[in-house]
N, CA, C and O atoms as a DFTB+ gen file, in Angstrom:
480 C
 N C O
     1  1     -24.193      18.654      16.896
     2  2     -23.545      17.566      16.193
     3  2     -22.088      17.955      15.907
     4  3     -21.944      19.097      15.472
     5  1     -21.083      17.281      16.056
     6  2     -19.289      17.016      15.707
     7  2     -19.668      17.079      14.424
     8  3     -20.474      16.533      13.671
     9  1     -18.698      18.058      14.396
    10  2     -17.757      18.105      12.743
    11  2     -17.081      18.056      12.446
    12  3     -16.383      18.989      12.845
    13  1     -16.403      17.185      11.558
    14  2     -15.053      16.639      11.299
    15  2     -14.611      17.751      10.273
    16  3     -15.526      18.194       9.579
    17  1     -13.762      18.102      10.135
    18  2     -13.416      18.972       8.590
    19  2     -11.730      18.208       8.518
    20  3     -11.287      17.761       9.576
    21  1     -11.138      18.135       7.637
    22  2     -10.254      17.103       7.199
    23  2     -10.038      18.140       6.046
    24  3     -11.002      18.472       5.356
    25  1      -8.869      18.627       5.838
    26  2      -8.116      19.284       4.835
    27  2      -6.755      18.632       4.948
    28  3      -6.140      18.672       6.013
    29  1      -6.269      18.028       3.863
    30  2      -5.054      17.633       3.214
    31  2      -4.184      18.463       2.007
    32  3      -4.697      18.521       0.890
    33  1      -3.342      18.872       2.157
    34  2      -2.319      19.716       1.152
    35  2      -0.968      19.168       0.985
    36  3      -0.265      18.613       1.830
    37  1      -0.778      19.363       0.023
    38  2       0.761      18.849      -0.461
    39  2       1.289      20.015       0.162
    40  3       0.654      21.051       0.360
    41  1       2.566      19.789       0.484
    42  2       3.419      21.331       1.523
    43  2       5.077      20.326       0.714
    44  3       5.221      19.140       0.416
    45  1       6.164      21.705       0.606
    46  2       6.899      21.243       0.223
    47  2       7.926      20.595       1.373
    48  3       7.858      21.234       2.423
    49  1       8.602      19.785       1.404
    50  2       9.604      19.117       1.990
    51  2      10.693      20.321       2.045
    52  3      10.734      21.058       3.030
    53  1      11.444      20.462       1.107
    54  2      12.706      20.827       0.499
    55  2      12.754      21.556      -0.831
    56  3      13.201      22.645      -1.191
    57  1      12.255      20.757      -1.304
    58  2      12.640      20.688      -3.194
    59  2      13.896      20.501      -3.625
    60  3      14.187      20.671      -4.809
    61  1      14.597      20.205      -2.898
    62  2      16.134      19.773      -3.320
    63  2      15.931      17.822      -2.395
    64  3      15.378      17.592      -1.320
    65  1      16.670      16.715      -3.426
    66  2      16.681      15.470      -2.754
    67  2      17.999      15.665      -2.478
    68  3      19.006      16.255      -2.868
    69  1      17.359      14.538      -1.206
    70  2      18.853      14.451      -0.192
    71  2      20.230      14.104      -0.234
    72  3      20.333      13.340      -1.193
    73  1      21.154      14.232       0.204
    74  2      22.249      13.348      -0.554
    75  2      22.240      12.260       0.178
    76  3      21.573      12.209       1.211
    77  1      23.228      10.899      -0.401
    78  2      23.208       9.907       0.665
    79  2      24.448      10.849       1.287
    80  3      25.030      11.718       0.638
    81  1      24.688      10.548       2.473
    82  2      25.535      11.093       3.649
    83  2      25.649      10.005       4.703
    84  3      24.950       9.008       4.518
    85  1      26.464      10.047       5.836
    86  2      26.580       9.439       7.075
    87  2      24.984       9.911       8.199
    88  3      24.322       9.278       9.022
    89  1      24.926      11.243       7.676
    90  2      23.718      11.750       8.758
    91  2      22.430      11.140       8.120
    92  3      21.418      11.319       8.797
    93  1      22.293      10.554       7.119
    94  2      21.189      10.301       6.745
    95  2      20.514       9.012       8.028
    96  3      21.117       8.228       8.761
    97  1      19.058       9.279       7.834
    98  2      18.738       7.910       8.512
    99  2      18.424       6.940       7.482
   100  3      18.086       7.142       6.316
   101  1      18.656       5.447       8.344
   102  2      18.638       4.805       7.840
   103  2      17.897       3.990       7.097
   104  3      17.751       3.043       7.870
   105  1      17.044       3.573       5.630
   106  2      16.115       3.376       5.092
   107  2      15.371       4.379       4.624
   108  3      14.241       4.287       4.145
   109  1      15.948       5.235       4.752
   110  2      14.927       7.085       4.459
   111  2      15.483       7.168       2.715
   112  3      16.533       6.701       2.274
   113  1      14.752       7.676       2.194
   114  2      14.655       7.717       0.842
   115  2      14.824       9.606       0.723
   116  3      14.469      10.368       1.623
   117  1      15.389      10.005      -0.490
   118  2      15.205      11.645      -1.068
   119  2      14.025      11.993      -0.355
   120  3      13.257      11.178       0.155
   121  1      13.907      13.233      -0.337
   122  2      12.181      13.848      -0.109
   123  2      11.954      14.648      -1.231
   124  3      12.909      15.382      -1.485
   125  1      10.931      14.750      -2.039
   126  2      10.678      15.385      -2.905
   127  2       9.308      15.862      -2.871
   128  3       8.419      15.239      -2.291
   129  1       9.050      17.384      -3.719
   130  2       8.043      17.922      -3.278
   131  2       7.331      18.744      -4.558
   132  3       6.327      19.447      -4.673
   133  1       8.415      18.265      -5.477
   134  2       7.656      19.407      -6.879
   135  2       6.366      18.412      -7.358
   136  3       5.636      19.216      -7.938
   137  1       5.979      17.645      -7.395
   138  2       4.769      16.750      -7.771
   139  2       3.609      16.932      -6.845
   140  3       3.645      16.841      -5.618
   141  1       2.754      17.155      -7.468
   142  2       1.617      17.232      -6.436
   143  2       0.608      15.956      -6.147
   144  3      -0.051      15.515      -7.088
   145  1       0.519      15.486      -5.092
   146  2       0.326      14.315      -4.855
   147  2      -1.543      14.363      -4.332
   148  3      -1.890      14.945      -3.304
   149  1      -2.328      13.797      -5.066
   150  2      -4.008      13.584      -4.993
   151  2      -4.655      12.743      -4.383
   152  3      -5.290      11.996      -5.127
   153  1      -4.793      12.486      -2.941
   154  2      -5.324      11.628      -2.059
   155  2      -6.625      10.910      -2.880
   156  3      -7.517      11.719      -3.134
   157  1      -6.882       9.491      -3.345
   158  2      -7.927       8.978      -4.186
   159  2      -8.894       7.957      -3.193
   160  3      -9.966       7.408      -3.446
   161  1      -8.117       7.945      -2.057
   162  2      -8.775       6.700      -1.503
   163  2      -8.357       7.349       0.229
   164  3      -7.203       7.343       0.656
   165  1      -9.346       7.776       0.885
   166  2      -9.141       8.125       2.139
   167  2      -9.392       7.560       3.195
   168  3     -10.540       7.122       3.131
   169  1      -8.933       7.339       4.123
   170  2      -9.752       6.270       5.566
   171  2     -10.019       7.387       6.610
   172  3      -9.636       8.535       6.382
   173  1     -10.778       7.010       7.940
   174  2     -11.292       7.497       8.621
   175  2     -10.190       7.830       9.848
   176  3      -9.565       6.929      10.406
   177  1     -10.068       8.983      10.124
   178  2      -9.137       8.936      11.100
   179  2      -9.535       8.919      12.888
   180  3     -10.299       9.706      13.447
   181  1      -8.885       7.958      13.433
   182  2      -9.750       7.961      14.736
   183  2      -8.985       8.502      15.873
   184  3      -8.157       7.942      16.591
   185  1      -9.555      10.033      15.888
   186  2      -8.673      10.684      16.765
   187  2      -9.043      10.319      18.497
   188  3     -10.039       9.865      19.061
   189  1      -7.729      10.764      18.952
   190  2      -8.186      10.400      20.666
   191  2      -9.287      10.864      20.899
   192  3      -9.702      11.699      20.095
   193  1     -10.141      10.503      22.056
   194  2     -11.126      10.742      22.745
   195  2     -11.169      12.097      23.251
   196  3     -12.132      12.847      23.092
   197  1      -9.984      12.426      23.934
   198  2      -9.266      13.899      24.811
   199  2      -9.176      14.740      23.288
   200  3     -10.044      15.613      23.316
   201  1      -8.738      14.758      22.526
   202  2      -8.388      15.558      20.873
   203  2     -10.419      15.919      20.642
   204  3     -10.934      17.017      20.853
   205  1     -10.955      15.021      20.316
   206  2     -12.254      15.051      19.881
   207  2     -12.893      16.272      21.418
   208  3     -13.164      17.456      21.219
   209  1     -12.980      15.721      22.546
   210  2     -13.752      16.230      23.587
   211  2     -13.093      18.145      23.522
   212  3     -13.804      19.025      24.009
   213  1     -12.235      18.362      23.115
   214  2     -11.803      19.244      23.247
   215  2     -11.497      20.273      22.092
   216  3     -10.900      21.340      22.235
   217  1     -12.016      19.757      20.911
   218  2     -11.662      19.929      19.801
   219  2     -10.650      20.971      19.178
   220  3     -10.937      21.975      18.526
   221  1      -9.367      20.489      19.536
   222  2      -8.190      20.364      19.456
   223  2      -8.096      20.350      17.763
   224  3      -8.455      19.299      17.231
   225  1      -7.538      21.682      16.697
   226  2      -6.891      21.839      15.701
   227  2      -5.256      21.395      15.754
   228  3      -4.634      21.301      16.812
   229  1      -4.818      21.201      14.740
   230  2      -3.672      20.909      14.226
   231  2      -3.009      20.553      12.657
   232  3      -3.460      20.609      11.513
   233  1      -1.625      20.141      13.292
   234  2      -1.510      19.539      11.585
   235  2      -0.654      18.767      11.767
   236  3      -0.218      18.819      12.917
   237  1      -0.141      17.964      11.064
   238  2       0.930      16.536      10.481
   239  2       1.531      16.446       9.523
   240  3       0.985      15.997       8.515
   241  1       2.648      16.781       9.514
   242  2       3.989      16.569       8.127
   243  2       4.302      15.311       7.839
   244  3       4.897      14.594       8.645
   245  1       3.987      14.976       6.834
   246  2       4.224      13.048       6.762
   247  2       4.936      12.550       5.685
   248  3       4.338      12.327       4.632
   249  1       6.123      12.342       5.788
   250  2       6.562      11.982       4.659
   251  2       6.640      10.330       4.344
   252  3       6.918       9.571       5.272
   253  1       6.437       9.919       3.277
   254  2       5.827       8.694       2.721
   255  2       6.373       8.290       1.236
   256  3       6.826       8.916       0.278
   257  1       6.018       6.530       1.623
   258  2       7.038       5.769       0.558
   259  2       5.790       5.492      -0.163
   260  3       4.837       5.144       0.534
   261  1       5.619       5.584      -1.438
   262  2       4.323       5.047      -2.301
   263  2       4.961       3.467      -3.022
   264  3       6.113       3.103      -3.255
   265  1       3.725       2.844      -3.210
   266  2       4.114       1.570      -3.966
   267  2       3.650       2.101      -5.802
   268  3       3.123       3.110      -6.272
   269  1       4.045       1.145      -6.241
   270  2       3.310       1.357      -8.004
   271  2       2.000       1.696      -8.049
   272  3       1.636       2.410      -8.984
   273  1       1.013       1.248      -7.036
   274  2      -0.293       1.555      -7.204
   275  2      -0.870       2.937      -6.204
   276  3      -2.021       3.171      -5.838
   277  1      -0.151       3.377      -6.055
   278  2      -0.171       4.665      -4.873
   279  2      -0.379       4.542      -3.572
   280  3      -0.466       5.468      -2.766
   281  1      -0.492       2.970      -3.276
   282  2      -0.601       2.726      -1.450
   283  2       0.371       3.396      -0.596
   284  3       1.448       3.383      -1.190
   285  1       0.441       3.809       0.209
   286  2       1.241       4.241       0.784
   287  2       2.227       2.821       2.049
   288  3       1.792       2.348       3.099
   289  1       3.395       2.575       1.448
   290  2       3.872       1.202       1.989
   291  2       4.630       2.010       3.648
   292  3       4.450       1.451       4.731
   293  1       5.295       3.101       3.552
   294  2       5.903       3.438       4.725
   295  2       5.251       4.581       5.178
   296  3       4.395       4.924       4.362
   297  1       5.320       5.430       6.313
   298  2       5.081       6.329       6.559
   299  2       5.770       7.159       8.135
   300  3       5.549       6.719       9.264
   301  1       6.468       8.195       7.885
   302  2       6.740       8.893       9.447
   303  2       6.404      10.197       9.296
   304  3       6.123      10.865       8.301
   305  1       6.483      10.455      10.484
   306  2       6.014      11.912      11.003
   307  2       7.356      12.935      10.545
   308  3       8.509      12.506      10.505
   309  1       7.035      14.136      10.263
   310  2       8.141      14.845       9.828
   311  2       8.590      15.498      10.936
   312  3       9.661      15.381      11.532
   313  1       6.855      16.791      11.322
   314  2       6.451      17.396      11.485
   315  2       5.241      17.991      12.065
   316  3       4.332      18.222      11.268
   317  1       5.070      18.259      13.202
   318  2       3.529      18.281      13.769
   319  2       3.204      19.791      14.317
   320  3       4.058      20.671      14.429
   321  1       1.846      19.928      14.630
   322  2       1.990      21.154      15.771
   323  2       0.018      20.018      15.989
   324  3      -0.608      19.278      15.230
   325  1      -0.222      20.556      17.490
   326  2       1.089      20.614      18.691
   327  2       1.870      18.973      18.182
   328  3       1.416      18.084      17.462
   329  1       3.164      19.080      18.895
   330  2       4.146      18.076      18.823
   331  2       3.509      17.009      19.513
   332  3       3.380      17.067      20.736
   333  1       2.968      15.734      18.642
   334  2       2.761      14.696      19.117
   335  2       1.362      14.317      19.470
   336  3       1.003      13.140      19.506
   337  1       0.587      15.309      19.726
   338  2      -0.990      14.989      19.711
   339  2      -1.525      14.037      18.549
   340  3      -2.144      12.997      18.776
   341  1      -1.253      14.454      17.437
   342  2      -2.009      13.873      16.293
   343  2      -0.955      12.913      15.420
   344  3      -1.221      12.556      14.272
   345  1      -0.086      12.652      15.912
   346  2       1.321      11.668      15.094
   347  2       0.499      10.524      14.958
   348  3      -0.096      10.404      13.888
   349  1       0.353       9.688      15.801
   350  2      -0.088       8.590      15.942
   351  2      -1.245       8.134      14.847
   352  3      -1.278       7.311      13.932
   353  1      -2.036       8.943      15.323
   354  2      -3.784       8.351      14.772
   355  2      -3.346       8.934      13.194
   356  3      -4.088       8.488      12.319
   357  1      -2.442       9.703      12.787
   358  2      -2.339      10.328      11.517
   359  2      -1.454       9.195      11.071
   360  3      -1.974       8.646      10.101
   361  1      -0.684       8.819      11.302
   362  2       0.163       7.435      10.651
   363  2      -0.515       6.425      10.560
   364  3      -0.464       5.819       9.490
   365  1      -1.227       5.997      11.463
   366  2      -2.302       4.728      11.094
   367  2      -3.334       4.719      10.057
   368  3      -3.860       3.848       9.363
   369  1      -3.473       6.337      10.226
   370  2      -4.752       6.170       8.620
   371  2      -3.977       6.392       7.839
   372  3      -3.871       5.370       7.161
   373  1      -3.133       7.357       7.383
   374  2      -2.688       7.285       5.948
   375  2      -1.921       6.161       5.973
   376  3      -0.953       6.871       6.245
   377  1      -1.481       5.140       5.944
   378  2      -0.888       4.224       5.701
   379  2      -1.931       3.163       5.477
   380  3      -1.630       1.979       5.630
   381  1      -3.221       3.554       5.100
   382  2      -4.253       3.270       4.634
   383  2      -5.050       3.650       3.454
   384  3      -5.948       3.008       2.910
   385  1      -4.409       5.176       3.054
   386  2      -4.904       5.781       2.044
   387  2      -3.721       5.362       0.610
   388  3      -2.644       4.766       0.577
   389  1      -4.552       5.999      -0.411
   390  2      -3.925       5.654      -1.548
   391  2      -4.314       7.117      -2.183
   392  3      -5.321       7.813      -2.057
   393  1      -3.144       7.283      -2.889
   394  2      -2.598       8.398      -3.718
   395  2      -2.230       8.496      -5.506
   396  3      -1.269       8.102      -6.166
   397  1      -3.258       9.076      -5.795
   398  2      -3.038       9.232      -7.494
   399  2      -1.492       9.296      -7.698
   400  3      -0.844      10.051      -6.973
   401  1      -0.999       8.702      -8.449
   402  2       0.568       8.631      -8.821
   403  2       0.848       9.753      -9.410
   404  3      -0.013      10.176     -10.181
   405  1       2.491      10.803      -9.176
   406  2       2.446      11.220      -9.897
   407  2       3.242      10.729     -11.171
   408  3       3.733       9.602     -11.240
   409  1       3.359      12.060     -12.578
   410  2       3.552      11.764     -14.016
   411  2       4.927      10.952     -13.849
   412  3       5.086       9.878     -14.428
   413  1       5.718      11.409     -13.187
   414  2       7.144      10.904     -13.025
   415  2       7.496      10.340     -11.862
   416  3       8.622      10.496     -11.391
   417  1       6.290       9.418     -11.118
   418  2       6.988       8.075     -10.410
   419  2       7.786       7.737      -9.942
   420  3       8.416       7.055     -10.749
   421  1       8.291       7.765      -8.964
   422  2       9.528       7.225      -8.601
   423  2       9.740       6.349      -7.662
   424  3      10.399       6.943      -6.807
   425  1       9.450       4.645      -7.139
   426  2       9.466       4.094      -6.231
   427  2      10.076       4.493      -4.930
   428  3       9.539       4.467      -3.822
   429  1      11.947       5.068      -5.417
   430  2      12.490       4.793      -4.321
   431  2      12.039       6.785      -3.778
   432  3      12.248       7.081      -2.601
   433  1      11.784       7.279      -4.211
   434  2      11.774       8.888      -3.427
   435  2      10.165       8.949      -2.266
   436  3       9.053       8.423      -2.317
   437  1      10.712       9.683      -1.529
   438  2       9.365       9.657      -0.467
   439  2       8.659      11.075      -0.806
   440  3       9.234      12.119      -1.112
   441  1       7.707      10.921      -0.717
   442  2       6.728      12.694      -0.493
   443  2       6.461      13.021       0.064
   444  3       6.112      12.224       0.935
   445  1       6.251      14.372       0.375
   446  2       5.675      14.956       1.855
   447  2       4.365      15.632       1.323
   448  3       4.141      16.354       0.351
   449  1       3.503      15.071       2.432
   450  2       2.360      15.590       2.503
   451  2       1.760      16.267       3.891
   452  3       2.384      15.963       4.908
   453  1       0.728      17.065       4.040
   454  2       0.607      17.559       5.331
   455  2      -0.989      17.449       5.418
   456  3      -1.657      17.532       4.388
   457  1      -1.549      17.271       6.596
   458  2      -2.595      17.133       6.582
   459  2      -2.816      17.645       8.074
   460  3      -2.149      17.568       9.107
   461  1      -4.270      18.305       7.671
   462  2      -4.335      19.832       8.434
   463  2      -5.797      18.970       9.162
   464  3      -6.396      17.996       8.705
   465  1      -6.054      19.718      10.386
   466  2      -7.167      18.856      11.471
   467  2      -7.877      20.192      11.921
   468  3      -7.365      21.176      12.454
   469  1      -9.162      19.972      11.575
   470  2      -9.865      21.377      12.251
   471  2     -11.445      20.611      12.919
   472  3     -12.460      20.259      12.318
   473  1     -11.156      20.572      14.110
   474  2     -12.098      19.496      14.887
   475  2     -13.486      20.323      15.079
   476  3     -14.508      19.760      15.473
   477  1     -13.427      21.869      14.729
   478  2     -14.968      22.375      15.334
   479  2     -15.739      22.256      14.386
   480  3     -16.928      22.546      14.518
């Protein structure tokens, strides 16, 4: 029988927010990382067929816009290993999950979270 194991960790971004600048992209918010952020509501992630048959480990750097209620409204890839295997199917679910708020809130700052894939 497949075993999914699914480990999620807060990993820091930076810890310093960004400045606005010319290099910034565009619509990208600070990244911030001193808050620790508590996945409350998780979805199922549906990895490729080739990822599963082969059971293919990894991980995903995701940094993310929360709403007032901890949905997650935006989401991009920071960060991956391997590069690009797991981007995809990892943006479609968390942009499904919801996240305990943290104490000090902040609409407009994004968080980084990482979420780790161990397929055996």
């Amino acid at each position: 029988m497949k075993k999914l194991l699914l480990l999620a960790l807060l990993i820091p971004a930076c810890g310093i927010k960004k400045e606005n600048n010319s290099h910034q992209e565009p619509n990208s918010a600070p990244i911030v990382s001193e808050n620790v952020l508590k996945p409350i509501e998780v979805k199922k992630i549906d990895f490729p067929i080739k990822v599963l048959k082969n059971k293919q480990d990894g991980w995903v750097e995701v940094g993310m816009i929360l709403d007032k209620n901890g949905y997650v409204k935006q989401a991009r890839v920071i960060k991956s290993s391997p590069k690009g295997v797991f981007d995809q199917c990892i943006k479609r679910s968390i942009l499904r999950w919801r996240f305990e708020l943290p104490v000090q809130f902040d609409e407009t700052l994004e968080y980084s979270y990482l979420v780790e894939i161990n397929l055996d």
